[in-house]
Backbone as a chain_set.jsonl record, in Angstrom:
{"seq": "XXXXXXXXXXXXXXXXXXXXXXXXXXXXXXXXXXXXXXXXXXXXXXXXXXXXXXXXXXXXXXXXXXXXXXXXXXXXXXXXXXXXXXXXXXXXXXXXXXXXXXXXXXXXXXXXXXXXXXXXXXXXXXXXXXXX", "coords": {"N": [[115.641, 83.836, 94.136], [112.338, 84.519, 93.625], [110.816, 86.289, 92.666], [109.922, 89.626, 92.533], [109.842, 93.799, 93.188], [109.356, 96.512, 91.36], [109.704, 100.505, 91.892], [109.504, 103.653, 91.301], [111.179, 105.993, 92.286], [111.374, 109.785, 94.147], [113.48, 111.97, 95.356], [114.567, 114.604, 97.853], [116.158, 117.449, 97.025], [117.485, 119.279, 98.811], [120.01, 120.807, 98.899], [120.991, 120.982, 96.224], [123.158, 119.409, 93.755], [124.497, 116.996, 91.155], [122.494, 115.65, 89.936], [119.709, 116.873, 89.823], [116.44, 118.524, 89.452], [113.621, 120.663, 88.995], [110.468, 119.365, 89.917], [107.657, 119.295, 89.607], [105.461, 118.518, 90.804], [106.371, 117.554, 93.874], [107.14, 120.113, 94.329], [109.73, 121.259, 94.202], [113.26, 120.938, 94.292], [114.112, 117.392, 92.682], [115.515, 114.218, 92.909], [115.552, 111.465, 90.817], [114.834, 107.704, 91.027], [114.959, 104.278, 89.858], [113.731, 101.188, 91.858], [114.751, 98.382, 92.318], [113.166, 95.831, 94.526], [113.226, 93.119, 96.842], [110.427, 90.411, 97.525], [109.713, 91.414, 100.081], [110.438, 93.817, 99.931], [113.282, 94.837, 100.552], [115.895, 96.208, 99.151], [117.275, 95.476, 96.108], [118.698, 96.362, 93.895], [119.621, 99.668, 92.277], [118.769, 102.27, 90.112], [120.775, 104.242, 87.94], [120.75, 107.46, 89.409], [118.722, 110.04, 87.825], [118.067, 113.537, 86.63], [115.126, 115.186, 88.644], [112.639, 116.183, 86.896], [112.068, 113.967, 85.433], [110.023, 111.192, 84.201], [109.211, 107.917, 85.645], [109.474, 106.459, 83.834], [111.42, 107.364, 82.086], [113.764, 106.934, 79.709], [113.994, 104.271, 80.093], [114.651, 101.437, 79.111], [117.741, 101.787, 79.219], [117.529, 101.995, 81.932], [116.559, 99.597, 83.286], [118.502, 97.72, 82.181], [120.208, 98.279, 83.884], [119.485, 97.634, 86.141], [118.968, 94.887, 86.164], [121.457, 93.778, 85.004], [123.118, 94.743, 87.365], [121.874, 92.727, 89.642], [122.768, 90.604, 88.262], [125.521, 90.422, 88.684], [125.482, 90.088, 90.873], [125.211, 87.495, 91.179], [123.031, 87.055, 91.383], [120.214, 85.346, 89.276], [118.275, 86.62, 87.008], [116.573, 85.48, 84.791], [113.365, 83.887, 84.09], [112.699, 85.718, 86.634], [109.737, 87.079, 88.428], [108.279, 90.175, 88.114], [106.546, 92.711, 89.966], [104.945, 95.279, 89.091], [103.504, 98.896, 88.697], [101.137, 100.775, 87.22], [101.516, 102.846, 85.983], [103.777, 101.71, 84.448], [103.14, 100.798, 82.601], [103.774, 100.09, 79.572], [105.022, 99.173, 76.299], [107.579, 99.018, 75.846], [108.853, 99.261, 78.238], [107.683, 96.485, 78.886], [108.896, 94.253, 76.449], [111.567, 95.152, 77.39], [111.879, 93.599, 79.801], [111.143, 90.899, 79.01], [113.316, 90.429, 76.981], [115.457, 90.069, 78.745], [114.395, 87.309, 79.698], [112.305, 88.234, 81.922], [109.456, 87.87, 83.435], [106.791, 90.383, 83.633], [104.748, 91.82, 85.411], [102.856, 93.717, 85.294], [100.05, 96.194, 86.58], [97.585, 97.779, 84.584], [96.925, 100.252, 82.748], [94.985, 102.621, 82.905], [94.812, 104.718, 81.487], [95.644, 104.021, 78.909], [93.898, 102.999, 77.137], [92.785, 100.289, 75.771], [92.509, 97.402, 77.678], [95.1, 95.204, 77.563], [94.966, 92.327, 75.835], [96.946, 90.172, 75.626], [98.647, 89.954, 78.023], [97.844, 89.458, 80.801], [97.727, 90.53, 83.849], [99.135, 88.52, 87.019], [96.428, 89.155, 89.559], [96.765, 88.367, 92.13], [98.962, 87.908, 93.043], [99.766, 90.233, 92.461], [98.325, 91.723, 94.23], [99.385, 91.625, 96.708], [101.282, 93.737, 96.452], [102.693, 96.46, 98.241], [101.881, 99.672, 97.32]], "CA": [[114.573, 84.807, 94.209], [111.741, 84.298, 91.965], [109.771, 87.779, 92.664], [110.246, 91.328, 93.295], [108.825, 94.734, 92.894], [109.911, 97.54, 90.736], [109.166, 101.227, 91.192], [110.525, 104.405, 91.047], [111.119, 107.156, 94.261], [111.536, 111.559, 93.874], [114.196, 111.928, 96.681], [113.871, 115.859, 97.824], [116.788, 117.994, 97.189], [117.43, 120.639, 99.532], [121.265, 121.822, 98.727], [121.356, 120.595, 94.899], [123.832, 117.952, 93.174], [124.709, 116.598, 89.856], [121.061, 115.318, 88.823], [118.553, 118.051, 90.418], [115.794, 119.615, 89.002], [112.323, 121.263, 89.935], [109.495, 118.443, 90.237], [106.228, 120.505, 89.993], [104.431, 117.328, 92.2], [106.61, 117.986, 95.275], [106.995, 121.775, 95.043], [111.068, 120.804, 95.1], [114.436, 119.735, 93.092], [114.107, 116.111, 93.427], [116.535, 113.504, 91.778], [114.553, 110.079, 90.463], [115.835, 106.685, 90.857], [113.943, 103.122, 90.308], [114.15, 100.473, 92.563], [114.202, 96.644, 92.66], [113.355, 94.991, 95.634], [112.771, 92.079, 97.352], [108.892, 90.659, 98.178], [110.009, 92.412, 101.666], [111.198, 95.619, 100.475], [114.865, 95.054, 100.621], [116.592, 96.858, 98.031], [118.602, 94.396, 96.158], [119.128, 97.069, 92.608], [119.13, 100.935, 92.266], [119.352, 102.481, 88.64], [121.548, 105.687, 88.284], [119.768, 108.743, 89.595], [118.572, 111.212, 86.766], [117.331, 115.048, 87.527], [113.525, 114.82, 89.31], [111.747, 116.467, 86.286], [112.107, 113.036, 84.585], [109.244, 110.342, 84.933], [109.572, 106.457, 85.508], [109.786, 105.725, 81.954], [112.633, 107.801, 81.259], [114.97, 106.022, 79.375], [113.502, 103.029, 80.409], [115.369, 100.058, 78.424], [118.533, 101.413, 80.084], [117.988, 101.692, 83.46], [116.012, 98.009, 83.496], [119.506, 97.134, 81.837], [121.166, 98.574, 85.01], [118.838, 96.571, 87.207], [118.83, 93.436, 86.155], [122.719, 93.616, 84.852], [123.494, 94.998, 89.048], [121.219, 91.628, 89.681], [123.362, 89.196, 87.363], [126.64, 90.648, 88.999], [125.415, 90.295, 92.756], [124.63, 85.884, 91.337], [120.742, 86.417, 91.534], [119.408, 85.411, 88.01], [116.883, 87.112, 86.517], [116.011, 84.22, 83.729], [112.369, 83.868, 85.123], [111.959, 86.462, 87.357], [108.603, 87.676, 88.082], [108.024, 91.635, 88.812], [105.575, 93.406, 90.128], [105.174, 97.585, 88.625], [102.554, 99.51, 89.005], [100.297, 101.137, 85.972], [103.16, 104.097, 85.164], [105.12, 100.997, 84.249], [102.549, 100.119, 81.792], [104.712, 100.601, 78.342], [105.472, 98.138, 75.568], [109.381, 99.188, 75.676], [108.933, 98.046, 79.648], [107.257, 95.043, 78.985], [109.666, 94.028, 75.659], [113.09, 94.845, 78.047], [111.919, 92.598, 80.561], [110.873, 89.649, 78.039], [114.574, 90.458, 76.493], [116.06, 89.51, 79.943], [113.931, 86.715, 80.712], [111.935, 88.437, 83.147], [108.011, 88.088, 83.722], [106.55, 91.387, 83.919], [103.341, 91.358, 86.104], [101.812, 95.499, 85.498], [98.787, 96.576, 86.229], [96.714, 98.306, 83.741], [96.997, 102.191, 82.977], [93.561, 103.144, 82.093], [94.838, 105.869, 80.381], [96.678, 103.14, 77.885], [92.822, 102.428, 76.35], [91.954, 98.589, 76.163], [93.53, 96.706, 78.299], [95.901, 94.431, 76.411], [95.135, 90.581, 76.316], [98.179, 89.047, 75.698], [99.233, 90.802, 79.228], [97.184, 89.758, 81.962], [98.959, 90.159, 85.725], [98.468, 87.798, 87.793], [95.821, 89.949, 90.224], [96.798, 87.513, 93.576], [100.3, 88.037, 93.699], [100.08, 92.241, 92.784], [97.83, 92.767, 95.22], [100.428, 91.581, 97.655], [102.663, 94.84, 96.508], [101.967, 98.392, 98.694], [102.03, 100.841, 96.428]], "C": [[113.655, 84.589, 93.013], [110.679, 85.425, 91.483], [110.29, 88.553, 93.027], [109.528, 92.256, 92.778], [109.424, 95.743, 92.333], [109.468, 99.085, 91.078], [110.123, 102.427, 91.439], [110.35, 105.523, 92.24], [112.287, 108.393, 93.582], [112.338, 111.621, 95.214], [114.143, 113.398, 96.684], [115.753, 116.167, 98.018], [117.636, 119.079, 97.53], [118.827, 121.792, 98.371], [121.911, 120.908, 97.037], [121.826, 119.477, 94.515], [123.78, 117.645, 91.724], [122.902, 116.452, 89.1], [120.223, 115.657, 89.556], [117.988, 118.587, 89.409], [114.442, 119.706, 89.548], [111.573, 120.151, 89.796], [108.262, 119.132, 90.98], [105.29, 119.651, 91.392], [105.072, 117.606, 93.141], [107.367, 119.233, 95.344], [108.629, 121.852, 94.823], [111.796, 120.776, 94.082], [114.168, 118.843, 93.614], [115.304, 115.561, 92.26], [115.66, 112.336, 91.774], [114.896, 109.232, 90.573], [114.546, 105.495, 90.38], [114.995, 102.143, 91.282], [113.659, 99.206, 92.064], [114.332, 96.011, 93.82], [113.056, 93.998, 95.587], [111.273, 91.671, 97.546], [108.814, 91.178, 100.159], [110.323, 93.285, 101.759], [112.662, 95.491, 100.655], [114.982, 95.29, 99.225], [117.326, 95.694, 97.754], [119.258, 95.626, 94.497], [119.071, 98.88, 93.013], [119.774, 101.308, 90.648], [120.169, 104.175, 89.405], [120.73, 106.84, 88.255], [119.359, 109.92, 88.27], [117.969, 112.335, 87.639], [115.34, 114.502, 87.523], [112.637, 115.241, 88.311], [111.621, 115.038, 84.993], [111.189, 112.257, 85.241], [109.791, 109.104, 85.223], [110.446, 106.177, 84.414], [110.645, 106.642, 81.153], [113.377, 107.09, 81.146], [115.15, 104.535, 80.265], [114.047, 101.614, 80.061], [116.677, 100.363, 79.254], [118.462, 101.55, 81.298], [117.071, 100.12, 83.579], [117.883, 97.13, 83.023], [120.322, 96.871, 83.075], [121.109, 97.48, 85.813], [119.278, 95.339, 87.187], [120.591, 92.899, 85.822], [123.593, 93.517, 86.646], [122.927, 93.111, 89.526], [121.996, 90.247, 89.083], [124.727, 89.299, 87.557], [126.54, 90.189, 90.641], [125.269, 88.244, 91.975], [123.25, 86.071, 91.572], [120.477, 86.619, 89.959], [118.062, 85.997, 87.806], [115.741, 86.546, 85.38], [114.885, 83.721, 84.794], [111.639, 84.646, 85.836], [110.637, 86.98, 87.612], [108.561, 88.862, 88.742], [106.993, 92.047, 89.137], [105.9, 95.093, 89.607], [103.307, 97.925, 88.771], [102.024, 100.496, 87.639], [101.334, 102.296, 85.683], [103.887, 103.231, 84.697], [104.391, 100.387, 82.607], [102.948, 100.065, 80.109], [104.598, 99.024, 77.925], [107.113, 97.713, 75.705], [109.654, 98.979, 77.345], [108.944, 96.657, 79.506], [108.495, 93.901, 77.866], [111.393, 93.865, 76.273], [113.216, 93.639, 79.069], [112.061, 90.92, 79.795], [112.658, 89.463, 77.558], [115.476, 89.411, 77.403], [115.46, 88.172, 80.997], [112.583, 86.884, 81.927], [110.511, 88.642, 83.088], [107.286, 89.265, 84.112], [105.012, 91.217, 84.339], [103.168, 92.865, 86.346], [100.225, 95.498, 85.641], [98.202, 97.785, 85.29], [96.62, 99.644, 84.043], [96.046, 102.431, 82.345], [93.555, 103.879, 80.671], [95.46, 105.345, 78.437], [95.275, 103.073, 76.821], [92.521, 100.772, 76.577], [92.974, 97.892, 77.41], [94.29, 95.354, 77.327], [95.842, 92.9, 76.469], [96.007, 89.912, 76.493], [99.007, 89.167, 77.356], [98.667, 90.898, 80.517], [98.058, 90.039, 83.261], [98.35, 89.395, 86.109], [98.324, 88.811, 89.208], [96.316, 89.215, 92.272], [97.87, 87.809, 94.399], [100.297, 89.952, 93.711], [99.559, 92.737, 93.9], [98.731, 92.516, 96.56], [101.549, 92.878, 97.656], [101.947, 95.995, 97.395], [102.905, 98.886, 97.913], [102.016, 102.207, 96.586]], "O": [[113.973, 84.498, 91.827], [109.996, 85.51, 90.463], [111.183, 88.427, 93.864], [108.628, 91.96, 91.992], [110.398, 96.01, 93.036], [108.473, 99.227, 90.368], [111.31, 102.274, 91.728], [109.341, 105.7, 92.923], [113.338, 108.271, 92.953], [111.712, 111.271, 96.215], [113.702, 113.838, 95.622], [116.507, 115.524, 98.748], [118.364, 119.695, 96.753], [118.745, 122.773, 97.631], [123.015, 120.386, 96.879], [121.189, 118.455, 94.769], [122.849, 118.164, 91.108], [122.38, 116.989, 88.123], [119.736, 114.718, 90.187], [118.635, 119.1, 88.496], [114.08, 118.956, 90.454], [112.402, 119.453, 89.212], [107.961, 119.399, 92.143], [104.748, 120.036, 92.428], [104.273, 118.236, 93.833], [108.151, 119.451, 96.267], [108.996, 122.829, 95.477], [111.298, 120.62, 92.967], [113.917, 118.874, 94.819], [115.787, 116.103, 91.265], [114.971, 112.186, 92.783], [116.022, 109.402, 90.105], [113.358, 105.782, 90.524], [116.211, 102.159, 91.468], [112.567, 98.95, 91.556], [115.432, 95.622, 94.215], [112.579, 93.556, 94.541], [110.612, 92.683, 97.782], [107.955, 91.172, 101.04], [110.585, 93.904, 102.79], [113.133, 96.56, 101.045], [114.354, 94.742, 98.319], [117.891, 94.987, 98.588], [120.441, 95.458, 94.2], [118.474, 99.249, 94.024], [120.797, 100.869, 90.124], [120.177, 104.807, 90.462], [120.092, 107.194, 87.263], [120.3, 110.68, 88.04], [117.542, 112.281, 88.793], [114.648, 113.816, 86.772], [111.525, 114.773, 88.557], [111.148, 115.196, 83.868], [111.145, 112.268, 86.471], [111.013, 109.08, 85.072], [111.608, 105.825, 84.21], [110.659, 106.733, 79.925], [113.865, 106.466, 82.088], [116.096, 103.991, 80.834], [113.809, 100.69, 80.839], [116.985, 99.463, 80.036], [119.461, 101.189, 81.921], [117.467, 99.68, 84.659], [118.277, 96.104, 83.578], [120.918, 95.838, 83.379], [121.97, 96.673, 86.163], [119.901, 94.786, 88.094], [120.997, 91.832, 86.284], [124.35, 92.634, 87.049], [123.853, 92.319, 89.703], [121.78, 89.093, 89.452], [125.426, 88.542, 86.883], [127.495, 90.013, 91.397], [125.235, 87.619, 93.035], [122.469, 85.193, 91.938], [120.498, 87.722, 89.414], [117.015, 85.788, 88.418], [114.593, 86.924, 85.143], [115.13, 83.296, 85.923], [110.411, 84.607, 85.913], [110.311, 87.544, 86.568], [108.776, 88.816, 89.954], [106.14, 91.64, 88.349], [106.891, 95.802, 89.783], [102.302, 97.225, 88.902], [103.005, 100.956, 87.055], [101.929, 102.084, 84.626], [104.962, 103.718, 84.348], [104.983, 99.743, 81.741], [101.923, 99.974, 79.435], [104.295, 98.044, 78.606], [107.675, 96.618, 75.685], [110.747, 98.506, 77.658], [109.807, 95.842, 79.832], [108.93, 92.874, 78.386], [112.218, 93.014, 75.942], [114.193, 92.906, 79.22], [112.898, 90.052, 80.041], [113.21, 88.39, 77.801], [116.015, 88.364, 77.044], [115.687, 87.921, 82.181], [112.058, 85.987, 82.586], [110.225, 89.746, 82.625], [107.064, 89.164, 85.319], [104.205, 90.568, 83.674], [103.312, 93.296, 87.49], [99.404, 94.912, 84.935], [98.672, 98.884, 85.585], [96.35, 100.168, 85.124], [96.144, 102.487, 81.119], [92.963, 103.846, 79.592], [95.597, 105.944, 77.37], [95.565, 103.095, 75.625], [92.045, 100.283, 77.602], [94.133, 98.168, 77.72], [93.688, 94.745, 76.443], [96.667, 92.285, 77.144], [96.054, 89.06, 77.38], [99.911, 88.39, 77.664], [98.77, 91.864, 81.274], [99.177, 89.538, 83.372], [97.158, 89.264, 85.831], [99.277, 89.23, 89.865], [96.064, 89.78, 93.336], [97.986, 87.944, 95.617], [100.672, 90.712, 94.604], [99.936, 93.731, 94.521], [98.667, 93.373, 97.441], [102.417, 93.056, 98.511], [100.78, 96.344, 97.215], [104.118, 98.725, 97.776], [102.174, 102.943, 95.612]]}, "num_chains": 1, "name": "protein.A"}
């Protein structure tokens, strides 16, 4: 595998559970997870669910640990990898865990970040291949 896509999904929690809480955006308890898929959408990672009032970038170094560790237990290397994330992913302590592990981080640009960062372009050809 030499690509995949990272992001993170609010699952809705009717009748509670260990990691529930309110999530003002869908009205709800939700629980949070990220995902790593495939360039087809197959799940090949899931990090461990936290409660829904947590964003992406909670505790971000370990659940990328999860990922890519789940990833280096299933035999798919991640030395190389290239990701796709989406501008919530846009962090230094994202971009730095991936580099740690090898792994090519391809984000797009969070406005809200200020300049956009040179050393950090994405390649624009392959992201726009992700639905977001």
């Amino acid at each position: 595998m030499s690509s995949g896509d990272i992001d993170g999904g609010h699952t809705r929690s009717l009748r509670g559970g260990e990691e529930v809480a309110y999530q003002d955006r869908k009205s709800r308890k939700t629980t949070n997870a990220l995902f790593l898929t495939d360039r087809n959408g197959l799940p090949l990672a899931m990090s461990t669910p936290v409660a829904g009032n947590h964003h992406d970038l909670y505790d971000i170094e370990n659940k990328l640990e999860e990922l890519f560790t789940s990833l280096e237990k299933s035999s798919i290397p991640v030395d190389g990898l290239f990701v796709n994330a989406d501008a919530g992913f846009d962090t230094q302590s994202f971009r730095n865990t991936c580099c740690r592990h090898g792994v090519i981080a391809n984000v797009n640009f969070n406005d809200r970040n200020g300049d956009k960062h040179g050393d950090y372009l994405p390649d624009e050809i392959l992201y726009k291949k992700v639905q977001y």
